[in-house]
C-alpha positions as CSV (number, residue, x, y, z in Angstrom):
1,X,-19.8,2.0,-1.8
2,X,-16.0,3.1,-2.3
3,X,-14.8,6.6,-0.8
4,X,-12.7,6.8,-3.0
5,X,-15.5,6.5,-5.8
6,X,-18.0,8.4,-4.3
7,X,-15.5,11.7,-4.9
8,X,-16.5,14.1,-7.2
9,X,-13.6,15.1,-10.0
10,X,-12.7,18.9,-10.4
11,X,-11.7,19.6,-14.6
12,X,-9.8,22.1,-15.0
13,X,-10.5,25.3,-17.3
14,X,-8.2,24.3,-19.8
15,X,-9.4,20.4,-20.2
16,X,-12.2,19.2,-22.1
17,X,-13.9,15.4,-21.7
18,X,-15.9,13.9,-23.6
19,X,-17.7,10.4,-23.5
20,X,-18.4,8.6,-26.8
21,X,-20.2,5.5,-26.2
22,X,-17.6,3.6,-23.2
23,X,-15.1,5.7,-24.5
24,X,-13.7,8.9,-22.1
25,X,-11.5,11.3,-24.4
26,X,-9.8,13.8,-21.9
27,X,-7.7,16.7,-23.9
28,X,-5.3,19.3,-22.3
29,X,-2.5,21.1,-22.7
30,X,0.0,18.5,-23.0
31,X,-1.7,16.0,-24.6
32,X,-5.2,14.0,-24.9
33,X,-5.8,10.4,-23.1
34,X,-8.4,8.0,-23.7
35,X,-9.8,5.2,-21.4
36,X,-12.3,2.7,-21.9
37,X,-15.3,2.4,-19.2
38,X,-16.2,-0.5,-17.8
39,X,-19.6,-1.7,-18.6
40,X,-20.7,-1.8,-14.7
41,X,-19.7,1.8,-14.5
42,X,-21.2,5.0,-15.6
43,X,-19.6,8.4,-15.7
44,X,-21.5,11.7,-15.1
45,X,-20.4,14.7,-16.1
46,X,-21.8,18.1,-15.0
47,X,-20.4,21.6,-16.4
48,X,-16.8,21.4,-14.8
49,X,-17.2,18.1,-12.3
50,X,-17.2,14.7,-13.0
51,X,-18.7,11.6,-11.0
52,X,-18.4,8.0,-11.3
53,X,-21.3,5.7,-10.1
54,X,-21.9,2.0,-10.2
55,X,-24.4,1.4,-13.2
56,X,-26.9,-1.5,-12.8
57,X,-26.0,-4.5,-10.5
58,X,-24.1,-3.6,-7.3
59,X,-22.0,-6.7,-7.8
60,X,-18.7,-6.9,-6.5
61,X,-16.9,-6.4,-9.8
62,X,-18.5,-3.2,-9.9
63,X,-17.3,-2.1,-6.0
64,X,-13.9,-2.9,-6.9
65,X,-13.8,-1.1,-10.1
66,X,-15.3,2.0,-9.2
67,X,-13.0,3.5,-7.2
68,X,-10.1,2.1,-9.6
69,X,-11.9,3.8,-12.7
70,X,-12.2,7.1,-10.6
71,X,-8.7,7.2,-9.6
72,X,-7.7,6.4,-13.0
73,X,-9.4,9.2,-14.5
74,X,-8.5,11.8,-12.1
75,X,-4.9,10.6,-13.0
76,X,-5.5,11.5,-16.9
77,X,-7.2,14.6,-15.9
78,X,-4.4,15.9,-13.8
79,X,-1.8,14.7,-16.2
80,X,-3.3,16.3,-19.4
81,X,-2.5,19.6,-17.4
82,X,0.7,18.8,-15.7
83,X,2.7,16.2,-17.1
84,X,3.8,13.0,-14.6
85,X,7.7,12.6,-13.7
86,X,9.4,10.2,-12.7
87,X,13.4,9.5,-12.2
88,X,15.9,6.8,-12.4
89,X,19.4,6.8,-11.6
90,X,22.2,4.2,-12.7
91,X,25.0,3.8,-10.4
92,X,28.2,1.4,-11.1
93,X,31.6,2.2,-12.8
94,X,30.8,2.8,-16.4
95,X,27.4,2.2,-16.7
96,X,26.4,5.5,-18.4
97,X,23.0,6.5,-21.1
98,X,22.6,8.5,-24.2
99,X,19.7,9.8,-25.8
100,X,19.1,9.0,-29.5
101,X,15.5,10.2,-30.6
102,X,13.5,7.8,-28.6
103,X,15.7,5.4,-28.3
104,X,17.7,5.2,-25.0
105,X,21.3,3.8,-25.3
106,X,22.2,2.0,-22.1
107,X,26.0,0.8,-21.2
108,X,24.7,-1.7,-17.9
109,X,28.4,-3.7,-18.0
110,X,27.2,-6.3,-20.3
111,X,29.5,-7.2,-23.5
112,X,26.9,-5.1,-25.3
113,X,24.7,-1.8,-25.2
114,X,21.0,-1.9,-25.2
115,X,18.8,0.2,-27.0
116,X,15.4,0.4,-25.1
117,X,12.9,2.3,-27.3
118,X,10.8,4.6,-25.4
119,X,7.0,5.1,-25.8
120,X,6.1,7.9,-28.1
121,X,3.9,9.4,-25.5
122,X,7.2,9.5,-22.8
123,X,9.4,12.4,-22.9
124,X,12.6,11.9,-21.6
125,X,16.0,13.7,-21.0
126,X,19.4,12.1,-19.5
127,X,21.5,14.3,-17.5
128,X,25.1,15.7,-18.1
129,X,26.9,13.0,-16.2
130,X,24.8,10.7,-18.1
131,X,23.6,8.5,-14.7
132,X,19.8,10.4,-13.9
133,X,17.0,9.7,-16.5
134,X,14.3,11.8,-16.5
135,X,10.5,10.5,-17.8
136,X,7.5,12.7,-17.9
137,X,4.7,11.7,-19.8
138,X,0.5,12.7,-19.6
139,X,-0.4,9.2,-18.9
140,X,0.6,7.7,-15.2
141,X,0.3,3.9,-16.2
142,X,2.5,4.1,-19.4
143,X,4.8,6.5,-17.3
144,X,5.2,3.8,-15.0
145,X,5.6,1.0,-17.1
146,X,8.1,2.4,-18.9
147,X,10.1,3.2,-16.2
148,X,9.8,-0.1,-14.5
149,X,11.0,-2.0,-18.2
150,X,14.1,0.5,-17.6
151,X,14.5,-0.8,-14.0
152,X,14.2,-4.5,-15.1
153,X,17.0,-4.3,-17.5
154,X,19.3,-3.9,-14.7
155,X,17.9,-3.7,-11.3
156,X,20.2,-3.0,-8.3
157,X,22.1,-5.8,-7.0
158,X,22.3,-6.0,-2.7
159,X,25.9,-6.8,-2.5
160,X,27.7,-3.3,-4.4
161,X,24.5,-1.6,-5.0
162,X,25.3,-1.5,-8.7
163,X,22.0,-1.4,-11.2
164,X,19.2,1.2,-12.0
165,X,16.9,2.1,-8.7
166,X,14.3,5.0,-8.5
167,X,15.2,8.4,-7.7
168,X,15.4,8.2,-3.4
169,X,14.7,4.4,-3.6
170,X,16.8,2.6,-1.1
171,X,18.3,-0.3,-2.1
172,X,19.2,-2.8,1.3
173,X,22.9,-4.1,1.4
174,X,23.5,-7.5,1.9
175,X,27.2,-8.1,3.5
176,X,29.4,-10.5,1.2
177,X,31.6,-13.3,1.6
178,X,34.2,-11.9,3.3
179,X,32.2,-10.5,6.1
180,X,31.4,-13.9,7.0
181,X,34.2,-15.8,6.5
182,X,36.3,-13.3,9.0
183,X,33.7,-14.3,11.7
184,X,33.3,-17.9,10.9
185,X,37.0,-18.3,10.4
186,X,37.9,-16.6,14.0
187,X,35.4,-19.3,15.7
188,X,37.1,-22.2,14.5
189,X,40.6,-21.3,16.0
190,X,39.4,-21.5,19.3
């Protein structure tokens, strides 16, 4: 049996949840997410907790999913209340984003900008100095998807550093050509 599983869910005051056939509905104050339930698992709920237990064969398919679903869940229920953030910063000489709607205007030092339309369900702002992008959204997995397909457009390179990275992430430097051609070049004079 998973620990992790075997945890029983707080809800909030403010969040409702509801289960319509395999289907879990949480609403909240920022938003409402919905899941489907695997068939193997079976969620309980009980005036403001919720449980998740393995329904029917103990297989190991239904082990490995019931913590998952558990965690999952907790996820929506936490970000229906308070939404998930994450950041990204974009570092190199005139590599720069706007915000237009939902669409995200990105200058990455290609001969042309990219517009990366955002998920509905993503809020996001970009700061003054147009180099920190901010995400927030209810739902953890869409939050970071998004915000790895932004990452993926132009991830940091290890020679200048240049690219998007995560807020904090550090990116390992790789020493270029000339580095070693100074020490290779001093070894053959002798």
């Amino acid at each position: 049996m998973s620990r992790i599983g075997a945890k029983i869910i707080i809800v909030p005051e403010k969040v409702t949840v509801q289960i319509q056939g395999d289907l879990l509905e949480v609403k909240g104050p920022v938003g409402t997410l919905s899941k489907k339930i695997p068939e193997t698992i079976q969620v309980k709920i009980d005036k403001n907790q919720m449980s998740v237990v393995i329904h029917g064969e103990n297989s190991v398919t239904a082990q490995s999913l019931h913590g998952l679903t558990r965690t999952l869940i907790n996820n929506m229920v936490q970000g229906v209340v308070q939404p998930w953030k994450k950041d990204l910063e974009i570092q190199g000489v005139g590599y720069r984003a706007t915000k237009n709607g939902q669409i995200l205007n990105l200058q990455l030092g290609y001969s042309h900008p990219i517009d990366f339309k955002v998920p509905q369900n993503v809020q996001f702002n970009v700061d003054a100095k147009q180099v920190l992008i901010s995400l927030s959204s209810p739902d953890k997995e869409l939050l970071g998807n998004t915000a790895a397909q932004i990452r993926s457009l132009r991830p940091p390179e290890p020679y200048q550093g240049k690219g998007i990275r995560y807020a904090g992430e550090h990116v390992v430097r790789k020493a270029g050509k000339a580095a070693a051609s100074v020490g290779a070049g001093a070894g053959a004079k002798k």
